[in-house]
C-alpha positions as CSV (number, residue, x, y, z in Angstrom):
1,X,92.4,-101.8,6.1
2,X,89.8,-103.3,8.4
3,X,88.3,-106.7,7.8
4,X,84.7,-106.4,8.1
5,X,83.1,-108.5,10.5
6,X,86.4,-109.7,11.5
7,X,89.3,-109.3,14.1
8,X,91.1,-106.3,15.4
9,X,93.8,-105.5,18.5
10,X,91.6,-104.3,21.6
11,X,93.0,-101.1,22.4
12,X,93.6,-102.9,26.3
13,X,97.1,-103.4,28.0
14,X,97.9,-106.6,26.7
15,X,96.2,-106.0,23.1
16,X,95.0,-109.5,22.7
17,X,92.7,-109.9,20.1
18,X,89.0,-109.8,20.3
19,X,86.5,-110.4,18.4
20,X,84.1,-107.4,16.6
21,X,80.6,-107.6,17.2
22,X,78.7,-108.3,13.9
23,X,76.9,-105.0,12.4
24,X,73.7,-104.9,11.2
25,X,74.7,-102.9,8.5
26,X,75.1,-104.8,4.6
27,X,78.9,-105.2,3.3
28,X,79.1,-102.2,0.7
29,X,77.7,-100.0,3.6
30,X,80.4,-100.9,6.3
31,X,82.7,-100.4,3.5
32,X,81.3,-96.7,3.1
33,X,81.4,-96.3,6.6
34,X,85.3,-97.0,6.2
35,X,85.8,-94.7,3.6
36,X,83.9,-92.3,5.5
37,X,86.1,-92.8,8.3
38,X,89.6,-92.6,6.6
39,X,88.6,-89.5,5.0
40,X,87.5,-88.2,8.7
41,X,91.2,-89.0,9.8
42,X,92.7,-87.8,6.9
43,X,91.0,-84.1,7.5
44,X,92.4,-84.3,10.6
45,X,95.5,-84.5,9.9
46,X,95.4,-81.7,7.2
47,X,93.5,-79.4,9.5
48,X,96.4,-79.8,11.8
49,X,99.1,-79.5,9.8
50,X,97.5,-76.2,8.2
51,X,96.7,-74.6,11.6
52,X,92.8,-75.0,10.9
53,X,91.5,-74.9,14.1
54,X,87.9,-74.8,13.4
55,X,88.3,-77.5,10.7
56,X,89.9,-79.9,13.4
57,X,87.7,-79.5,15.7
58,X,84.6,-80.3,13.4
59,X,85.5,-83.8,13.2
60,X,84.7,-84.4,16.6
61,X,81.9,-85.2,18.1
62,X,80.0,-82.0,20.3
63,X,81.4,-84.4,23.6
64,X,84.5,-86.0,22.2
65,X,87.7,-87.0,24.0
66,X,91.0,-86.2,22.7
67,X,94.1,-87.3,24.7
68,X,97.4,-86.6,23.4
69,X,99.7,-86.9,26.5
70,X,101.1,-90.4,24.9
71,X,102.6,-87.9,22.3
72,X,106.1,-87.7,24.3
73,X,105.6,-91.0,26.6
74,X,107.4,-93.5,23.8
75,X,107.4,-97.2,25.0
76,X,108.0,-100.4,23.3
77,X,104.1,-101.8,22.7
78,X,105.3,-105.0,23.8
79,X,107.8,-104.7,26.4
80,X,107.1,-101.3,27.6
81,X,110.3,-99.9,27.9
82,X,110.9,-96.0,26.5
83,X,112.0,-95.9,23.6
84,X,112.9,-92.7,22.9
85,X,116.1,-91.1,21.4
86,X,116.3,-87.6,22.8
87,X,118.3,-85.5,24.5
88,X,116.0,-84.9,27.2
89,X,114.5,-86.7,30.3
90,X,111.6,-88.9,30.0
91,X,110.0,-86.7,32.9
92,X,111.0,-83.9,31.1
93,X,109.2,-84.7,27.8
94,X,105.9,-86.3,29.5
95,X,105.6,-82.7,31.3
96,X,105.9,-81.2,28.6
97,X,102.8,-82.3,27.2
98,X,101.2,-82.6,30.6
99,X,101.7,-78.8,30.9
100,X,99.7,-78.6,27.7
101,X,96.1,-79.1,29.0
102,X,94.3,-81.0,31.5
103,X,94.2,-84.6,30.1
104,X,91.8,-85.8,28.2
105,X,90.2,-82.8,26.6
106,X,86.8,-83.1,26.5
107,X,84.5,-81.4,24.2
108,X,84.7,-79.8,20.5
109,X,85.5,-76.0,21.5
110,X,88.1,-77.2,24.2
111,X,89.8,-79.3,21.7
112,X,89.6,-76.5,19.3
113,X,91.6,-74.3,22.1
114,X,94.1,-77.1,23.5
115,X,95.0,-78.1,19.6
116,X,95.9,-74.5,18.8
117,X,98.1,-73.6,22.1
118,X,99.8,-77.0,21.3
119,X,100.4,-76.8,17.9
120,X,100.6,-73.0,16.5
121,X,104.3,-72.6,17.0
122,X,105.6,-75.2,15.0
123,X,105.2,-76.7,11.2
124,X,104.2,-80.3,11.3
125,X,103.4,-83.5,9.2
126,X,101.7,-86.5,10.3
127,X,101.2,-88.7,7.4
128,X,98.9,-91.8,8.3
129,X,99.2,-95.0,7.2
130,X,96.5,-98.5,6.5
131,X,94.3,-98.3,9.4
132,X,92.2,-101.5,11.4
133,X,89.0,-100.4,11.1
134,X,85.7,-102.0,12.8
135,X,82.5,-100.7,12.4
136,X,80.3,-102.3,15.5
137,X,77.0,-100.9,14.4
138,X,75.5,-98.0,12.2
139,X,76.3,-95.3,14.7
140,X,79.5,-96.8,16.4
141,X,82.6,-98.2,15.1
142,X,86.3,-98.1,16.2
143,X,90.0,-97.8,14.8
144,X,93.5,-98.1,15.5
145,X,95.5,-96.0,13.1
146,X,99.5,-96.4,12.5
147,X,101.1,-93.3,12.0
148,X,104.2,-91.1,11.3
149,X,104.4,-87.5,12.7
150,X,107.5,-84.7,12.6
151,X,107.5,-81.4,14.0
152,X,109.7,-78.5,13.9
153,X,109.4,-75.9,16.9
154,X,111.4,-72.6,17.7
155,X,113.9,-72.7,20.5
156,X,111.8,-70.6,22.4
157,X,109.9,-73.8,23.3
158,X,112.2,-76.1,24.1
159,X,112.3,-79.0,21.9
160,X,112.7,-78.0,18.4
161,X,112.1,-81.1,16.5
162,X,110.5,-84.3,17.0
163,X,109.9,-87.4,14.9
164,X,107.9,-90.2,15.8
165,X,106.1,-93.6,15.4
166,X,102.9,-94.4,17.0
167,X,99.4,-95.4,17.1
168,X,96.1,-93.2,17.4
169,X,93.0,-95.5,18.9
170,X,89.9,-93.6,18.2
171,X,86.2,-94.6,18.5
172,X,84.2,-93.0,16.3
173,X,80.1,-92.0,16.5
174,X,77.9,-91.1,13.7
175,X,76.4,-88.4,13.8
176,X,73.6,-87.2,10.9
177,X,75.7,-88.4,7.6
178,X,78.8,-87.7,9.3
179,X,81.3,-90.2,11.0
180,X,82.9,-88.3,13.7
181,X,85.6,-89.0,15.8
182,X,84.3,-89.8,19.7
183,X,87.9,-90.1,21.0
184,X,91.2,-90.3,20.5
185,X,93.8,-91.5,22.2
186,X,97.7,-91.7,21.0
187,X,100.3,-94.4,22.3
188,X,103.6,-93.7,20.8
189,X,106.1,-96.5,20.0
190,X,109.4,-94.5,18.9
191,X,110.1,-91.2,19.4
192,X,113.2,-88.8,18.2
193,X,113.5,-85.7,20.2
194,X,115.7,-82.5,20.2
């Protein structure tokens, strides 16, 4: 869980740690802004996993960025070296999503479009875990989420299953009474691919 008003890992290369800007908004709101926000996630991971296009896509902003492409790219978050277990080349598996769309997506109805070419063949799960949570003002805050994902494909596509451990980094923007997601972008850690 965030610490409001406190310290989270900037989502830079070395992820030292940096200090949140104070919000002008009182304890018990920040703290609604958090639920608010980890219910925002937690729809988009259900919309995903049950092929609800239109549902994912409203919990981004109209202009948001999504980028994905760290999905198959697994490297140690401290030394950098791939970490993945597959039976396929690292060039093979970071084309594979670089075939996908041109990187980030940007924009609602795009990601809408990318999400369902990506995703429609295969039955996933992502299941999310405590996430760092910062909220820098009443319309802004910002997130780093740990997460667990599997995904079962047909042959026809390649690679058939893949399991892996990672990290979303997402800024969010609110919009009306809604806290929607402004970006996303995913570094994976570990990564198990056949």
């Amino acid at each position: 869980m965030g610490v409001v008003g406190g310290a989270m890992l900037a989502s830079g290369s070395s992820e030292a740690l940096a200090q949140t800007p104070a919000s002008s908004l009182s304890s018990a709101d920040q703290l609604m802004a958090m639920e608010a926000i980890k219910y925002r996630k937690a729809r988009y991971a259900y919309c995903v996993d049950h092929k609800d296009y239109e549902g994912f896509a409203a919990n981004f902003t109209e202009d948001a960025s999504w980028d994905i492409r760290g999905a198959m790219d697994a490297r140690n978050p401290v030394t950098g070296q791939w970490t993945a277990v597959s039976e396929f080349s690292e060039e093979y598996l970071r084309s594979f999503v670089e075939k996908a769309a041109d990187w980030p997506v940007i924009g609602r109805s795009n990601i809408a479009k990318t999400a369902e070419r990506f995703s429609q063949t295969s039955t996933s799960a992502h299941k999310l875990f405590t996430p760092m949570i910062d909220i820098l003002s009443d319309t802004d805050a910002r997130a780093i989420w740990p997460f667990e994902d599997e995904s079962y494909s047909p042959a026809s596509r390649g690679v058939t299953y893949m399991n892996g451990v990672g990290y979303y980094h997402e800024t969010y923007s609110k919009v009306g009474k809604d806290w929607l997601i402004k970006s996303t972008k995913v570094k994976r850690s570990l990564l198990i691919v056949r």
